[in-house]
N, C-alpha and C positions, 0 to 999 in steps of 0.2 A: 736503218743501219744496214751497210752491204755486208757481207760474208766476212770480210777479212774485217770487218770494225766489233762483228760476235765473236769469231775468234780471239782477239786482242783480247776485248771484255772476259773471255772464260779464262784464258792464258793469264790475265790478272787476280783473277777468282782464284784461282789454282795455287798460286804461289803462294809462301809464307814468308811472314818476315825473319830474318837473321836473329831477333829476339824473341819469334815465338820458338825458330828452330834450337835455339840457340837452351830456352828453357827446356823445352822437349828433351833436348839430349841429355841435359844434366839430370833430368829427374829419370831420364830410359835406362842411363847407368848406374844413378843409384838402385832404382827397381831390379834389375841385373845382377846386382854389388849384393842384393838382400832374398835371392836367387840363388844363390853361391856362381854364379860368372863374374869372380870378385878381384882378376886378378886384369892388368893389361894385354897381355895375350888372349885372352880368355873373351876379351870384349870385342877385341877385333877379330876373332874368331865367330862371333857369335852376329856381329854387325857388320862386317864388313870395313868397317872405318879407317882410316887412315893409323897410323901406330901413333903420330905426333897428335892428331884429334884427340881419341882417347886419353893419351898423357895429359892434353890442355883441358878436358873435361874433367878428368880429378882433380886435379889445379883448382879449377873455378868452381866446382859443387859448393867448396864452404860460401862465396856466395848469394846461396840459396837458402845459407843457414841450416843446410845440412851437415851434421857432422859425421865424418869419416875417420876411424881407424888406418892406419896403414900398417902393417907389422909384415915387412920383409917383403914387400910387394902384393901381399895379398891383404883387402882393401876387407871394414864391415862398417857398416848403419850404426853410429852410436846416435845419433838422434835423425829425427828429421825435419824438425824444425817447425815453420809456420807448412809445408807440404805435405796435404796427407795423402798418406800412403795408399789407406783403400780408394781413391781415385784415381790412383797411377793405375794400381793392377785393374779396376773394371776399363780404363778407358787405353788399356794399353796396346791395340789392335790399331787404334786413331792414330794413337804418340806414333807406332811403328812407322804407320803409313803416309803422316806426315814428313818424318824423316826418309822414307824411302828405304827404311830395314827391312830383312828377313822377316 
């Protein structure tokens, strides 16, 4: 295999799918939500994310069969469903860095 055919191969190694990033993010912000970074500003402060990502990310958490409080824009963890939670926080360094967070 020449240079540019390793390249491609690790350039595909590297990438994530839209559905793993897509889980990642939901369970970054519930992790976040249960954190107290509970509110929409507060996420895109803390991630960089776009203001409409974060709005579409609370949206879609339920889901994951997470459920969420919303009371006045400030967002809590009433359950979490089939996701647990001490695997978000040990492996949340990975989740970061798959999504390309702080």
């Amino acid at each position: 295999m020449n240079s540019s055919g390793v390249l491609t191969l690790l350039n595909m190694m590297s990438e994530h799918s839209k559905t793993k990033t897509s889980f990642y993010r939901r369970i970054y912000v519930a992790y976040l939500v249960e954190q107290g970074i509970n509110t929409v500003p507060n996420i895109i402060a803390a991630t960089g994310m776009p203001r409409r990502t974060a709005q579409d990310t609370f949206a879609a958490i339920h889901e994951l069969d997470i459920q969420l409080q919303n009371t006045h824009g400030v967002y809590s963890i009433q359950s979490w469903g089939a996701v647990n939670p001490v695997w978000v926080g040990e492996n949340i360094q990975h989740i970061k860095k798959v999504l390309n967070y702080p």
